[in-house]
N, C-alpha and C positions, 0 to 999 in steps of 0.2 A: 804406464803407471806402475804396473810390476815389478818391472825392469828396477827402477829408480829410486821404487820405494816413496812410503809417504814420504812427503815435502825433501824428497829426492835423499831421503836420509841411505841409500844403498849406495849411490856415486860419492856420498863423502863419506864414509867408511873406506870404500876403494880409493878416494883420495887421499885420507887421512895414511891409511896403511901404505901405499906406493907413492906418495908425495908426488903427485898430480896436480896438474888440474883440469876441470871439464866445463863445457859450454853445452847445455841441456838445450833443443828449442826444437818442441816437439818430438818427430820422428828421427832428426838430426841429434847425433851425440859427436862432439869435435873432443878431444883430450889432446891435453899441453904437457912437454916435461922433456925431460934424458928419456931418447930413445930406448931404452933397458926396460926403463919404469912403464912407459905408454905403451909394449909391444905385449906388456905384462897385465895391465889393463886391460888390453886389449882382448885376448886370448881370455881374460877374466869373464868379460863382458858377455864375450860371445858361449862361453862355457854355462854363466846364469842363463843366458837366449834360450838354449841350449833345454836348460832343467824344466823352464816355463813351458816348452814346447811338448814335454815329457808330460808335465802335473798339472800346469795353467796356476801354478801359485809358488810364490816363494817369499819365503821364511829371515829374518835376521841369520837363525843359524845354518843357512843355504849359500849366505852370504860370508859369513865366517868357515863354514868348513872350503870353499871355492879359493880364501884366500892359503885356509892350510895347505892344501894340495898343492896350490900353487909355491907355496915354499918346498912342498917336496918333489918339485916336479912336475904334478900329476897335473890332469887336464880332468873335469867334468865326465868326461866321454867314454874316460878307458874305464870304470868300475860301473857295474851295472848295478839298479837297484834292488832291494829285496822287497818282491812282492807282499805288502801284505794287507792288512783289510780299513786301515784308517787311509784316504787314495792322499792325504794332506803330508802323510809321516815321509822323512824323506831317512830311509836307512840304505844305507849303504858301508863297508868297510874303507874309513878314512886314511888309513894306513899300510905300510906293507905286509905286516905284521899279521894285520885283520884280513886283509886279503888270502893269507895263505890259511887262517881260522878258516874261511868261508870255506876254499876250495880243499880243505880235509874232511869239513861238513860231508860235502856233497859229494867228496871221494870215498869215505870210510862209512860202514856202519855204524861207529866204536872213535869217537874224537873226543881226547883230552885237551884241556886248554888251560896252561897255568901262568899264571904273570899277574902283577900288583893294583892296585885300585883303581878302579879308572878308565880300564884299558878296554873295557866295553865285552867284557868274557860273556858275563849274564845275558846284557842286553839282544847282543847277536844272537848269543843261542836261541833265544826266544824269539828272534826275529827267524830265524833259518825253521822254527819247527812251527808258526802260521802261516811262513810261505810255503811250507807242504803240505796244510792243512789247507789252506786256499786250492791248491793245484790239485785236490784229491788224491794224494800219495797216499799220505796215511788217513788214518781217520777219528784220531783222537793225540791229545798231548798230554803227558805226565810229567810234573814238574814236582821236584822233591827236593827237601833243604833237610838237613841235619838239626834237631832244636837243643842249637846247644848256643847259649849266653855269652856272649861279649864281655868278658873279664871280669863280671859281676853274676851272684845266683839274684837271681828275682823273686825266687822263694814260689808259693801258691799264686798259680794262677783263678781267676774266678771265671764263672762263664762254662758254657757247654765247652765242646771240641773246641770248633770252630775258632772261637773267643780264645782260647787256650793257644793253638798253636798260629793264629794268625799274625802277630807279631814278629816272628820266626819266617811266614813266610812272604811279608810286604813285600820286599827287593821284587820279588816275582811276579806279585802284582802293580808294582806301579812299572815295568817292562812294558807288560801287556796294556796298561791303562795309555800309555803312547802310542797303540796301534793297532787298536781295535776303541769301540762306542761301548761303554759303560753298558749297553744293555746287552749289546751281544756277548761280550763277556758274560754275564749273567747268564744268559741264554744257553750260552754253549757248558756253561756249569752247571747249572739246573740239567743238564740231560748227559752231563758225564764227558762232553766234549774234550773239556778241560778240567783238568783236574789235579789240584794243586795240593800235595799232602806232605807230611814229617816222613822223613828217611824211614822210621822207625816200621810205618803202615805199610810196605815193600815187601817184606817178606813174605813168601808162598805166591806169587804172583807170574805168571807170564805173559808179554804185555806184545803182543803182534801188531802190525798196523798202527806203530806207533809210534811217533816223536816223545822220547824220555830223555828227562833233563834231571842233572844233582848238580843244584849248586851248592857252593861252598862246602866244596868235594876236603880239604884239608882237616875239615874238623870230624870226616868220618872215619871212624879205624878201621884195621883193613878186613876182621871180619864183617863190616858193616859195607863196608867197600862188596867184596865179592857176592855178597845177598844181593847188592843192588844189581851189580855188571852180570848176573846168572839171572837178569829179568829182562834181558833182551830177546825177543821174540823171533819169529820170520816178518821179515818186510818192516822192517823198524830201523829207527836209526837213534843212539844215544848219544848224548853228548854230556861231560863230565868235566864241571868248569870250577877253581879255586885259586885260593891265593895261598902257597906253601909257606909264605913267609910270617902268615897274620893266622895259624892253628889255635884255638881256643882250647883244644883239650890240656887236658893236664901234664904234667911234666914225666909222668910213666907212660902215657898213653902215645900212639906210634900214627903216626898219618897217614891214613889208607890208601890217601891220593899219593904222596910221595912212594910208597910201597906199593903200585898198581902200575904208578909209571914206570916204576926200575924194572918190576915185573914183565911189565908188557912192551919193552920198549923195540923189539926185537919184533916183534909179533903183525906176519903178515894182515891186512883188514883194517887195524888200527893206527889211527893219527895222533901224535901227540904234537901241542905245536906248544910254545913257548911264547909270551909275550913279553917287552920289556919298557923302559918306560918311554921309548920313542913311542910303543903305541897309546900311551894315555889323551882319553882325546875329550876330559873332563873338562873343568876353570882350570885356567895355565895355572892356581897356584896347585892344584895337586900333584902336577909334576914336580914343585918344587919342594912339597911336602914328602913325596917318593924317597925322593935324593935326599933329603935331612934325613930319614929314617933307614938312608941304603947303606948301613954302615960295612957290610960285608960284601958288597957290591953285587950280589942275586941277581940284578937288574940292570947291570950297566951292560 
């Protein structure tokens, strides 16, 4: 029943998409078509077999990302999951692009990651610094955004802190809201586990034992840049994720991330990886929103 999905709504997805067809009857799965199409099916089928035997549950988008890979290639089998605390969440790097994100992670103390909307820069990061937090690597995460407004001032905010810069830092929490229970999040914030703050709150800090994250690393400049990357401790690992193309600063103001990369591009310890829009792994329209806005080609 997993397998096939309510009212077998998974076999006609996979139908729909490889122009199939299948004979369900019980334990029995028979598929009809061009050889090409059923071998592909096939290798589909066994690849979900495969995920359930992993989680015992699977998802539409388990279903949809099985069919992506399979256009690139990939098999279920070659990318391994990233541990993390919701056992439902199925993250993994769908890309090759993501793939090599992952293994700078876990190569580097010090991983840049810059490429266009979509392409799952945040998401991962957040996924790679719970599954070290799970595994007792480290023993706390810092997540940090720069609070700077999307093409419009918002003027006064009302509200304590909190209220004040939590708009700024949503993106970070709806990551985490995918893979971890609403209370433990709480939990692990009420005693400092997690701790989500403005770029700005960094300074004077050294942060050991720790997964540290900046996202939406292009809207910091580059003295804001280097306060942060001089908060990397012993036994921590950073990761410093943006999109160079979509900077909100102002037209004098210089991107810390682009000027960090050029900087340190060179620099034994440190990964920089590039993402572009083969990895966007959003609604198929945001790749097509990518390319309308790729006028310079950054991303091709």
């Amino acid at each position: 029943m997993q397998l096939y999905g309510p009212g077998d709504q998974n076999l006609r997805t996979i139908r729909e998409a490889l122009g199939i067809k299948y004979f369900a009857r019980g334990n029995t799965l028979k598929l009809v078509g061009d050889a090409d199409a059923v071998g592909k099916a096939a290798a589909l089928i066994e690849s979900l077999q495969n995920t359930l035997r992993e989680r015992r549950h699977l998802s539409k988008d388990d279903v949809a990302n099985a069919l992506a890979d399979l256009a690139t290639g990939k098999t279920e089998g070659t990318t391994k999951y990233i541990d993390v605390y919701r056992k439902t969440a199925a993250i993994r790097p769908r890309t090759a692009g993501q793939e090599e994100y992952v293994q700078s992670v876990n190569e580097n103390d010090l991983c840049f990651c810059l490429g266009p909307a979509g392409t799952g820069k945040t998401y991962l990061a957040v996924a790679m610094a719970l599954s070290l937090l799970k595994a007792s690597r480290i023993k706390r995460i810092v997540l940090a955004r720069p609070a700077v407004e999307s093409g419009e001032k918002l003027g006064y905010l009302p509200g304590d802190l909190h209220a004040k810069v939590n708009p700024y830092l949503r993106p970070l929490y709806d990551a985490m809201n995918d893979m971890m229970e609403f209370d433990q999040i709480k939990r692990f914030r009420d005693n400092d586990v997690i701790e989500v703050v403005p770029l700005a709150f960094m300074r004077g800090r050294t942060l050991n034992n720790s997964a540290i994250i900046l996202d939406e690393a292009q809207n910091a400049t580059p003295q804001q840049m280097l306060m942060f990357l001089t908060r990397l401790g012993h036994h921590s690992k950073m990761i410093v994720t943006g999109d160079d193309s979509q900077s909100d600063l102002g037209d004098r103001a210089k991107s810390g991330l682009v000027d960090a990369t050029r900087r340190l591009k060179d620099t034994e310890g440190i990964g920089i990886v590039r993402l572009s829009k083969a990895d966007i792994v959003r609604h198929r329209l945001v790749t097509k929103i990518v390319l309308a806005y790729d006028v310079d080609g950054k991303y091709a």
